[in-house]
N, C-alpha and C positions, 0 to 999 in steps of 0.2 A: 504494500500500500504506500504511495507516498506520500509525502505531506511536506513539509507545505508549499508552494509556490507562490509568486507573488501576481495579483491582478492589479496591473494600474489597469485602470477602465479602456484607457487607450494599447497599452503596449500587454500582452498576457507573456508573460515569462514563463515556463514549463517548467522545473527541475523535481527532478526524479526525487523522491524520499522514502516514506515509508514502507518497509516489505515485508508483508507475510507469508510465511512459508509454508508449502504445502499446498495442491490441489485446485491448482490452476482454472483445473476442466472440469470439478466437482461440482455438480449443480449447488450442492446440499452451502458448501464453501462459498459456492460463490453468490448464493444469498449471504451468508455472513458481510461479505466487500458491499455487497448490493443494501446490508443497513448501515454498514458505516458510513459510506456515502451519502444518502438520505439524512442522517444525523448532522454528517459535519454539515450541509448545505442546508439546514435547518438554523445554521450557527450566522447572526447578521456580519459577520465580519469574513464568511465564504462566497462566492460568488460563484463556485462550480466546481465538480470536480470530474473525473478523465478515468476510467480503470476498464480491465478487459469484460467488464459487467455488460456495459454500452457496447463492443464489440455483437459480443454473443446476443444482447436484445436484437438488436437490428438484424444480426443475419435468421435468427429465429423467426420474426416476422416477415422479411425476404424468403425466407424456406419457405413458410405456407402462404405466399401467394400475399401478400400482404394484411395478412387477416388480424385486424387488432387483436381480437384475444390472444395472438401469440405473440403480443410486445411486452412479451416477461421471458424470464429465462428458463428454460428446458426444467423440467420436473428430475425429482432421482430416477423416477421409473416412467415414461411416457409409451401411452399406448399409440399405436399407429398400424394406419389400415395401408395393405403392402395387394397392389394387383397381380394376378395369377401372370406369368409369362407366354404361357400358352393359349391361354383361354382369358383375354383382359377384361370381359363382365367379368369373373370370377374376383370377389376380395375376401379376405381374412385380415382378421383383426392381430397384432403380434405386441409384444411389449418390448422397450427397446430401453437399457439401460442411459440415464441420462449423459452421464460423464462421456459415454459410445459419441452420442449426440452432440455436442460441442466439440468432442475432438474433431469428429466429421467437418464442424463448419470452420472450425481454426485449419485443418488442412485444407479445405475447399477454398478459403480465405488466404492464404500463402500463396496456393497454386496458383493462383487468378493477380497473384502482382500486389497484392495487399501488401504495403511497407510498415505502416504503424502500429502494428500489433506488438513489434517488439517496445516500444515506452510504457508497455502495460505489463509486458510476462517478460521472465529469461527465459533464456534459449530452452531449456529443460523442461520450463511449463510448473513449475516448483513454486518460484516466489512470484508475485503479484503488487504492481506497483500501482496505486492510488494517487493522482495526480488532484492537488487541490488547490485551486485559484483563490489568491486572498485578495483583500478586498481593499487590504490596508499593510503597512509596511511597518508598523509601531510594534519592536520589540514584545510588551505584552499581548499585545490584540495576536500575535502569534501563538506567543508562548500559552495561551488563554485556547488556542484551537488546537493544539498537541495536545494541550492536557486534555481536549476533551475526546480527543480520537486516539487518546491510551485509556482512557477511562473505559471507552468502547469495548476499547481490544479485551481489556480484562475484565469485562461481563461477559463478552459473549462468543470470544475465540478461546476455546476450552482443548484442543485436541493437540497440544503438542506447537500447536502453533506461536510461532515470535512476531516480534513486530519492534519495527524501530522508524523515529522519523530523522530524514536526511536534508538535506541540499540547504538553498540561500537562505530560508527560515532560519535553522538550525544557526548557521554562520550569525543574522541578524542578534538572536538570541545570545550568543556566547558573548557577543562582543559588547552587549550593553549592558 
């Protein structure tokens, strides 16, 4: 996850920060990134934030045809109707592990020339970086939106997972 960048209204600076490790492609996970997010951008001092969340919505919706219901992120276990080969009236209903489901659309998503998926995951698909746009540049009004997206982490990232925040925030923070 990273945290935090800086939004002047005019100029958006991006840098990479916070990263939790672990499960990239995991639906279950990556609802976890999907409420921190909502949280920090609940915070008046965030004005956005960037993670492989919004990746996976969007191709999810692009997969079925544009069908609002599916601009949310792939379930653990989603069912899907798969037509016969031979016979294409013929369908059957199958269940298809979620995590399957996103890897699908991150390789379908690379293949086609996609370049920005790496500011969001490493190469491995492991750690997961949260890019969040502030709003303001004042030492506390930072340090005041770390705390609140480590407070997060440690409600509701339970499995092994770390988390740290990096970049010009961080730099901002140290030196005042």
């Amino acid at each position: 996850i990273t945290l935090p960048s800086f939004l002047d209204e005019r100029h958006p600076v991006r840098t990479p920060a916070d990263q939790i490790q672990d499960g990239a492609k995991d639906p279950a996970f990556l609802k976890k990134v999907e409420g921190l997010c909502e949280d920090l951008e609940s915070d008046p001092f965030v004005g956005g934030s960037t993670s492989i969340v919004d990746f996976v919505y969007r191709m999810n919706y692009v997969m079925h045809d544009n069908d609002p219901a599916y601009l949310r992120l792939p379930g653990t276990v989603e069912t899907v109707t798969v037509t016969d080969e031979d016979n294409p009236s013929v369908t059957r209903e199958e269940t298809v592990n979620g995590s399957d489901i996103v890897a699908q659309y991150i390789l379908l998503y690379e293949n086609s020339g996609g370049g920005d998926i790496d500011k969001v995951v490493d190469f491995d698909y492991r750690k997961v970086n949260v890019v969040v746009f502030l709003k303001s540049s004042y030492s506390g009004d930072i340090e005041s939106v770390e705390k609140r997206a480590m407070e997060y982490i440690a409600r509701n990232f339970s499995n092994g997972e770390s988390a740290h925040t990096t970049g010009a925030g961080d730099l901002v923070v140290a030196i005042s």
